[in-house]
Every structure is written in structure tokens, then in C-alpha cells.
C-alpha positions in Angstrom: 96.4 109.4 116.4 95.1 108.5 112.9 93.9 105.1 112.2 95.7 103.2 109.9 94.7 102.4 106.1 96.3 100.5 103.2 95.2 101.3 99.6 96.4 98.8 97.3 96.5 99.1 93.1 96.5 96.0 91.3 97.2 95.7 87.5 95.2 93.4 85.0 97.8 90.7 85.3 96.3 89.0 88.0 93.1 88.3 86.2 95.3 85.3 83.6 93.9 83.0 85.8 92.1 82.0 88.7 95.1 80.9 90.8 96.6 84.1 90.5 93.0 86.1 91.5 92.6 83.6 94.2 96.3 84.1 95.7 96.2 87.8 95.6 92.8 88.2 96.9 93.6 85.4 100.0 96.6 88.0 100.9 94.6 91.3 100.4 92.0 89.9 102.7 93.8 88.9 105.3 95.3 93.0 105.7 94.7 94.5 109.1 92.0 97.1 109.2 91.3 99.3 107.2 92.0 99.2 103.1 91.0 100.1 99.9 91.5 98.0 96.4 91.7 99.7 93.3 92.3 97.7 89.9 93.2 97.6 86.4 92.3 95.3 83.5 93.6 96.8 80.0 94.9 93.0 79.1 91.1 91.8 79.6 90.4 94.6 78.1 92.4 94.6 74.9 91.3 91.0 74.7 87.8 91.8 74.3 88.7 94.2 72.0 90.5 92.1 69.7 87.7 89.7 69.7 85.1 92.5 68.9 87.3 93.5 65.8 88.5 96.8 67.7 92.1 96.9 67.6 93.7 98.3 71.1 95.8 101.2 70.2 98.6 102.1 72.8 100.5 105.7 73.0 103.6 106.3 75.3 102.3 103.2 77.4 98.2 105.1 77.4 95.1 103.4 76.1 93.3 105.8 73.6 89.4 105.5 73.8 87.5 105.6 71.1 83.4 105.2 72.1 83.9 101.6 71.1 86.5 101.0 73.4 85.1 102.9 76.0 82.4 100.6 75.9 84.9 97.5 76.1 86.5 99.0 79.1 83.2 99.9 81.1 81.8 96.6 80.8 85.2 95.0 81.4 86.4 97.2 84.2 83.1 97.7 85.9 80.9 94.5 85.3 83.1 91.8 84.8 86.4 91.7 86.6 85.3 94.8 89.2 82.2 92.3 90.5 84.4 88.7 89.8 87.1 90.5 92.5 83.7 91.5 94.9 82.2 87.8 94.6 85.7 86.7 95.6 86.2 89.3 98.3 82.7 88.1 100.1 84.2 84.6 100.0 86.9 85.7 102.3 84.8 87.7 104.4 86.0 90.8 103.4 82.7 92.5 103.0 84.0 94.5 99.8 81.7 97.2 97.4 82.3 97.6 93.9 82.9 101.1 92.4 83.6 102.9 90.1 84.1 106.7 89.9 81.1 107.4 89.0 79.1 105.7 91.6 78.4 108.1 94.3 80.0 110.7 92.5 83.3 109.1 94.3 85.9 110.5 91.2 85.2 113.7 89.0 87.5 114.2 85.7 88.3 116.1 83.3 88.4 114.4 79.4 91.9 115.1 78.7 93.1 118.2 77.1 94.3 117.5 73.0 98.3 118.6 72.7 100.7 116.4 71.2 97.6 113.0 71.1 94.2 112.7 71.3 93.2 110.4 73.7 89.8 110.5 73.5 87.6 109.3 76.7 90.4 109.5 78.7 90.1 111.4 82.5 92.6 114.1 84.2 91.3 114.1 88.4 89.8 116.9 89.5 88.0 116.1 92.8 87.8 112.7 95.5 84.8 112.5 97.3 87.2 111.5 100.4 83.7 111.7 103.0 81.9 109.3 100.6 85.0 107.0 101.1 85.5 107.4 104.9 81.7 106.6 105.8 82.2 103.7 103.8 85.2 102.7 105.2 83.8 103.6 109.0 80.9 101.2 107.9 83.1 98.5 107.7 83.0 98.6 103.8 86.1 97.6 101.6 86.0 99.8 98.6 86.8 98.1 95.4 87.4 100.7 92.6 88.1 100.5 89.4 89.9 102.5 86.7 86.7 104.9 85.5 85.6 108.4 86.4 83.1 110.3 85.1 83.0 114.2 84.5 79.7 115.4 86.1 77.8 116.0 83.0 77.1 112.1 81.7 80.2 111.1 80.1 82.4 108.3 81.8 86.0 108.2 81.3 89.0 105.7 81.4 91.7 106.9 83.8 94.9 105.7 85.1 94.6 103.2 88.3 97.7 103.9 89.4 97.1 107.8 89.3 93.3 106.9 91.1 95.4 105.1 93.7 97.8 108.0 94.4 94.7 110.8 94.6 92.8 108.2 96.3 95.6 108.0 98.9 96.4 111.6 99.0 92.4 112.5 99.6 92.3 110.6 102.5 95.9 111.4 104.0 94.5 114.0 106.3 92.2 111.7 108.1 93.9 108.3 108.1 98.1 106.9 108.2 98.3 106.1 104.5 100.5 103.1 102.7 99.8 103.1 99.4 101.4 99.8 97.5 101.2 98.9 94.1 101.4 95.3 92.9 103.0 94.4 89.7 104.9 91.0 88.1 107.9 91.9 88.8 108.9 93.0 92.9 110.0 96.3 92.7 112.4 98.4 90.7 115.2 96.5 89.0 118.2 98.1 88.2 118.8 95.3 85.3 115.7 94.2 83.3 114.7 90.4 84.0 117.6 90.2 87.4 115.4 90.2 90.5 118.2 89.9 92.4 119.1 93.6 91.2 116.3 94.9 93.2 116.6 98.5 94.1 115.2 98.7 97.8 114.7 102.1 98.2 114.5 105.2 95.7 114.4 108.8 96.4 113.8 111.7 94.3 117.6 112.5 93.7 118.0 108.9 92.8 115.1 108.5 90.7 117.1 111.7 88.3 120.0 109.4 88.0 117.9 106.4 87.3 115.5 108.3 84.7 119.5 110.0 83.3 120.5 106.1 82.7 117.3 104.5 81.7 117.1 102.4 84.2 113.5 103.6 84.8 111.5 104.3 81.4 108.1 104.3 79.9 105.8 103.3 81.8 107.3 102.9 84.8 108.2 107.0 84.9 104.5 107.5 85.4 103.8 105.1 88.1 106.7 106.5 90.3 106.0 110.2 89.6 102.6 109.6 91.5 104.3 107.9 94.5 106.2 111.2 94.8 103.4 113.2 94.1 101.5 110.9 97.0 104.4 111.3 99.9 104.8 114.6 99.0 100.9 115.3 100.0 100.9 113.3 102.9 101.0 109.8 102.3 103.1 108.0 104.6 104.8 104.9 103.0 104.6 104.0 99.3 105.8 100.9 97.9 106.2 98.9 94.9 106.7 95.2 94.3 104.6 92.0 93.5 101.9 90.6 95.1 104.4 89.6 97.7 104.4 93.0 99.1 101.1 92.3 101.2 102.8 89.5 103.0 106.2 91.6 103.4 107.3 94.6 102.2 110.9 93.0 102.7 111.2 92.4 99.1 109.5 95.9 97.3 110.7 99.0 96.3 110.2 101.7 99.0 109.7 105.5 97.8 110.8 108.5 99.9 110.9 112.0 99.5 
């Protein structure tokens, strides 16, 4: 029987302000065994930006990275909020280590291919180092990750937490019972835009065609829930997606199935 593991993804919202930090961390902490944290940050991000005279320029809900703001995000994602969640972590007595995917070669990319945009320094996954990982996690280690990889020859690139979370999660399906759950503002999937009493509790891949066909799910929110198919459908065992909430009760989430 595998051993249990919980990889949670956590978007830049929660870094507004310290209550919010301090709320999600307190509830992350307190999950049973083993788990995994991987964050965002593009509001910090774009904030820094903006005060460095770089103007954040968003595609089809993407961040393109230009070498200035590839050096916004690295210091942003990496130094400041990747250690601030650590520090806090330590706190708690969750003995967490700050990553990125370049550290210990843990996530190789590829620098997207040009087509219809240019990204720039943005990553494609190639290859999890999943045994990196599990000794760290068999050494009592929670891995904090955030959303850079690197390609093997120098360059680092920005990539997509939620798509890290979902390769993360399918890497290590073979050796441990996945749930992967990704935290947002809002708890789940809403059939009506702003109603959280519209919640849609569960959502399968026949469903989501008939969501996508009435637009109930758009933008970005196609991408998020296209890698929590691609995750069950390589092993993970339970994805969900709702607020912070979720790692209280996953009562009140969106649940994906195959």
C-alpha cells in the first residue's frame, strides 16, 4: 500500500497580505503526512514590474518574459515570497525547503516553441526528478517549489505552477496515493460568475465539453482543468479545486474525475 501525499498549488493571491499568508500556511501545516507546496506570484510580480518601469504584458491569460522580467520573476518567485512562505513554514514546524526547478536539477524545460506568440523565457516540462523529491520527502522535508525551471544548459525559465503541480503529481503517482488540490479565491468551479452558491461539485470530462460549449469555463480556467485531467488520467488519485478552504474540507471544492 502506497503512502499517502498531498501536493498543493497556491496562486499569488495569498501573498496581499500577511493574514491571508498566515491563514493558509496554519492550514497547510497542519496536513497529515506527507506534502508538497508549489506557488505562484505573478501579482507580486507584475507589481515589481510596474515599479521597475517594466510593463507586465499578459497573452491568453500567459506572462511573456522578456530578460527583464525574467529577472523580476526569479528574484520574486525564488528569493522573496519562495523563502517568506519557508521562514513561515519553520514557524509551524513544518520543516519546509525552498526550490525551485533548478535546484537539484528537480524540473528540466524546454523554452517554448514560437507559433502563434512569442513567449520568450517561458518553459514546456520535459523531465521531474521524482527520486530527488522522494528522498526529500522520506527525509522528512516539505518541498516548497516555485514556478521556475531551468533547461540544462544555464538558462532559467518561468513556467506554469499549476502545470508544475500536475507533472509534479503525476511524477510521483507511481510511488505515493496522490491528491493534488489547487487553491484559488474563489471555491471551485461556478457555474455563474460571482454566485458561490452555484458551485459545481464535481466535473467530468463529458461535462467539462458542455461547460467549455457554454462558456461556463473560459480562459484561464481551461488550462488549469486540462492538467487535472491530464494528472488523473496518469495516475493521480483525487484532484480538486476550491479555496484555501479545501485543506480543511474538501466539502466545499470542485472535484475532477475521469
Amino acid at each position: 500500500m502506497k503512502n499517502k501525499l498531498t501536493i498543493v498549488k497556491v496562486g499569488g493571491f495569498i501573498f496581499e497580505d500577511e493574514y491571508k499568508i498566515d491563514s493558509f500556511l496554519s492550514n497547510f501545516s497542519k496536513i497529515s503526512g506527507n506534502k508538497i507546496l508549489v506557488h505562484g506570484g505573478g501579482k507580486i510580480a507584475s507589481n515589481f514590474s510596474k515599479k521597475l518601469g517594466i510593463v507586465p504584458l499578459m497573452l491568453e491569460g500567459r506572462r511573456v518574459t522578456d530578460e527583464e522580467t525574467l529577472d523580476v520573476v526569479v528574484m520574486t518567485y525564488a528569493g522573496l515570497l519562495n523563502k517568506k512562505l519557508v521562514s513561515k513554514l519553520q514557524k509551524l514546524s513544518c520543516n519546509a525547503i525552498g526550490l525551485s526547478g533548478a535546484d537539484a536539477n528537480l524540473i528540466q524545460a524546454k523554452k517554448r516553441n514560437i507559433e502563434n506568440v512569442n513567449y520568450g523565457y517561458v518553459g514546456d516540462i520535459t523531465h521531474v526528478e521524482k527520486k530527488i523529491l522522494q528522498k526529500m520527502i522520506s527525509s522528512d522535508l516539505c518541498p516548497v517549489i516555485c514556478s521556475l525551471t531551468h533547461d540544462g544548459n544555464g538558462q532559467i525559465l518561468n513556467t506554469n505552477a499549476d502545470t508544475i503541480a500536475a507533472e509534479i503529481s503525476v511524477a510521483l503517482a507511481d510511488m505515493y496515493d496522490v491528491s493534488l488540490k489547487y487553491c484559488s479565491e474563489i471555491p471551485g468551479v461556478l457555474e455563474k460568475l460571482g454566485n458561490y452558491d452555484s458551485l459545481i461539485k464535481t466535473i467530468d470530462s463529458t461535462s467539462y465539453k458542455k461547460l467549455k460549449q457554454k462558456n461556463i469555463i473560459s480562459d484561464g480556467m481551461i488550462p488549469k482543468l486540462e492538467n487535472c485531467f491530464n494528472a488523473l488520467k496518469n495516475g493521480v488519485d483525487k484532484v480538486f479545486v476550491g479555496s484555501i478552504d479545501i485543506l480543511n474540507s474538501e466539502e466545499k471544492s470542485t472535484q475532477l474525475k475521469i
